[in-house]
C-alpha positions in Angstrom: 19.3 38.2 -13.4 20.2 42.2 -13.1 23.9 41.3 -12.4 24.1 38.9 -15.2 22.7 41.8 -17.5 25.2 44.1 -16.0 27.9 41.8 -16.7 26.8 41.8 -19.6 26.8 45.0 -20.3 30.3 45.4 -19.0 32.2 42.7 -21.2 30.5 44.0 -24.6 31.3 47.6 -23.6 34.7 47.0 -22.8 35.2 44.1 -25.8 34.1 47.4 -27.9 36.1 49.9 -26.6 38.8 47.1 -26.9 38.6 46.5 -30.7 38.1 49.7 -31.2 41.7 50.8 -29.5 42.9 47.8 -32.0 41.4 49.5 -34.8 42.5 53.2 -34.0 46.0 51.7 -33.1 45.9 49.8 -36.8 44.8 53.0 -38.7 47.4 55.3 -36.9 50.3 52.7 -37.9 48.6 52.7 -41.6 48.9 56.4 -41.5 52.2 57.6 -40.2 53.5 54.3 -42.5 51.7 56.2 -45.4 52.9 59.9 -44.5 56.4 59.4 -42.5 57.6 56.3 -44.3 57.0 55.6 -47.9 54.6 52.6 -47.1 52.3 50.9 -44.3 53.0 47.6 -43.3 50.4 45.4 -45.4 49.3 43.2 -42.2 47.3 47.2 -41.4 44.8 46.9 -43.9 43.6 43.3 -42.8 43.8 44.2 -38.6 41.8 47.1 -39.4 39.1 44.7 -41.3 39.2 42.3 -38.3 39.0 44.4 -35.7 35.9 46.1 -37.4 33.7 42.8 -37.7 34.8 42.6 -33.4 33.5 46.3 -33.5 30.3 45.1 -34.7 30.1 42.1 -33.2 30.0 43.2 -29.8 28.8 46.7 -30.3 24.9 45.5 -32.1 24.0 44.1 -29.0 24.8 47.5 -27.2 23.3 49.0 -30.1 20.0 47.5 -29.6 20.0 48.1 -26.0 20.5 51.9 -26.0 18.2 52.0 -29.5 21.0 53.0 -32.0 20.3 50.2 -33.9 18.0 50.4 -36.6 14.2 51.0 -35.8 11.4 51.8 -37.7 9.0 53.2 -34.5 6.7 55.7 -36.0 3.8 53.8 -36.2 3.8 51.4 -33.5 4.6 54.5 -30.8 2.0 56.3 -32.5 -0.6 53.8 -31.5 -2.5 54.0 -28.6 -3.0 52.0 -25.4 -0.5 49.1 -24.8 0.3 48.7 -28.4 3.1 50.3 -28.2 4.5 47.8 -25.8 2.8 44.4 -27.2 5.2 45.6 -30.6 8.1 46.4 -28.4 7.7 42.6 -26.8 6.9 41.3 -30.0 10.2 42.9 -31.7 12.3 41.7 -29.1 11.2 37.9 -29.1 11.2 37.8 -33.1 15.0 39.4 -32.9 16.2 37.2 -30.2 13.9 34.1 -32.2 16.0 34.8 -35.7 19.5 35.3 -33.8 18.8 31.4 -32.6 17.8 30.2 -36.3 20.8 31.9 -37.2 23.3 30.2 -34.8 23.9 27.0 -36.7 24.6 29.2 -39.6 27.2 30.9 -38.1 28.6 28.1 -36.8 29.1 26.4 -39.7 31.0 29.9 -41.3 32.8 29.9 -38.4 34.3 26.3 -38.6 34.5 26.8 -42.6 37.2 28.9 -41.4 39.5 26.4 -39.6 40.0 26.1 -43.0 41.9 28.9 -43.9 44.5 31.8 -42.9 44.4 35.4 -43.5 47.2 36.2 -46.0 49.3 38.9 -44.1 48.5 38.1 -40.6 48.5 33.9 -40.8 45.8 33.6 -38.4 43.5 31.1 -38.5 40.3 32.3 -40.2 38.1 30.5 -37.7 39.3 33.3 -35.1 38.0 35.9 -37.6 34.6 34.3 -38.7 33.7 34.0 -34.9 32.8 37.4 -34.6 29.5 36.3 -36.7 28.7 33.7 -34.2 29.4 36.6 -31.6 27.3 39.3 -33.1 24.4 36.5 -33.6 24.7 35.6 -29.5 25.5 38.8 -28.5 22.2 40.3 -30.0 19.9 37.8 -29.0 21.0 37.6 -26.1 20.3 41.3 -25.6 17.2 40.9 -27.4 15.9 38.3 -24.4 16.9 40.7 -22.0 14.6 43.3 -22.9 11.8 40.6 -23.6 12.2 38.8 -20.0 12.6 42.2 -18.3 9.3 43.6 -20.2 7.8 40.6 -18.6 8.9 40.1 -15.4 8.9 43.6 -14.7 6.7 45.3 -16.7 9.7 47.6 -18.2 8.4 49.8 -21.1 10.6 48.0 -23.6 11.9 51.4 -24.8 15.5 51.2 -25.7 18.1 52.8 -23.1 18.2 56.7 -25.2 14.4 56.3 -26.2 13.4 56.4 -22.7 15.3 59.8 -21.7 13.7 61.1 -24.9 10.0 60.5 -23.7 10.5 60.8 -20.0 12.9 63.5 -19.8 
């Protein structure tokens, strides 16, 4: 179960860093086409888009793992006793619960997109919508993570940064 997590850890951090060299690589082409040349190719504008929604897509479930993601703690880590950690477990089993109402969804976006083509790029829009479906599976997957190690363990639930913070 640890080496799946890890593996899992692995591809999403490396899909980030991935289409995040696409989107660097896409701006600095916009750029020098802007400031050398008199124009940037037009296909820049709608990369850089794409390879945003990827950014997200596999950087949320890192984002909830290391507690960058949005979260409103102030009250629950206030409280005393477990509380703290029955709302922690409770926030991780409703996020992961919502991701899987949300897969058909984004399964049905996604294959909307068969579809269609981007206009400067061609590409088939069901290649683009995926990174929905991705973000979706990617977050709660990361979401039961936390829940099944809180249980099986009896892990603090605190995201990745938040447990440096408290237990320096």
């Amino acid at each position: 179960m640890l080496k799946l997590a890890t593996s899992l850890v692995w591809f999403t951090r490396a899909a980030t860093g991935i289409a995040f060299a696409v989107l660097m690589g896409a701006v600095v082409i916009q750029v020098l086409g802007r400031s050398v040349l008199t124009s940037s190719p037009v296909w820049t504008e709608e990369l850089t888009r794409y390879a945003l929604l990827f950014l997200a897509a596999f950087g949320t479930g890192l984002s909830f793992r290391s507690g960058d993601l949005v979260n409103v703690d102030i009250i629950s880590e206030s409280l005393p006793g477990r509380w703290p950690w029955l709302l922690r477990l409770f926030g991780a089993i409703v996020t992961a619960l919502m991701c899987a109402v949300l897969l058909v969804p984004a399964w049905k976006y996604t294959s909307i997109g068969a579809m269609q083509t981007s206009p400067a790029l061609g590409w088939r829009m069901d290649l683009i919508h995926v990174s929905m479906l991705l973000l979706i599976v990617f977050l709660m997957l990361f979401a039961m993570a936390r829940a099944v190690f809180m249980i099986l363990t009896g892990s603090d639930g605190l995201p990745e940064n938040r447990v440096q913070e408290l237990h320096p």
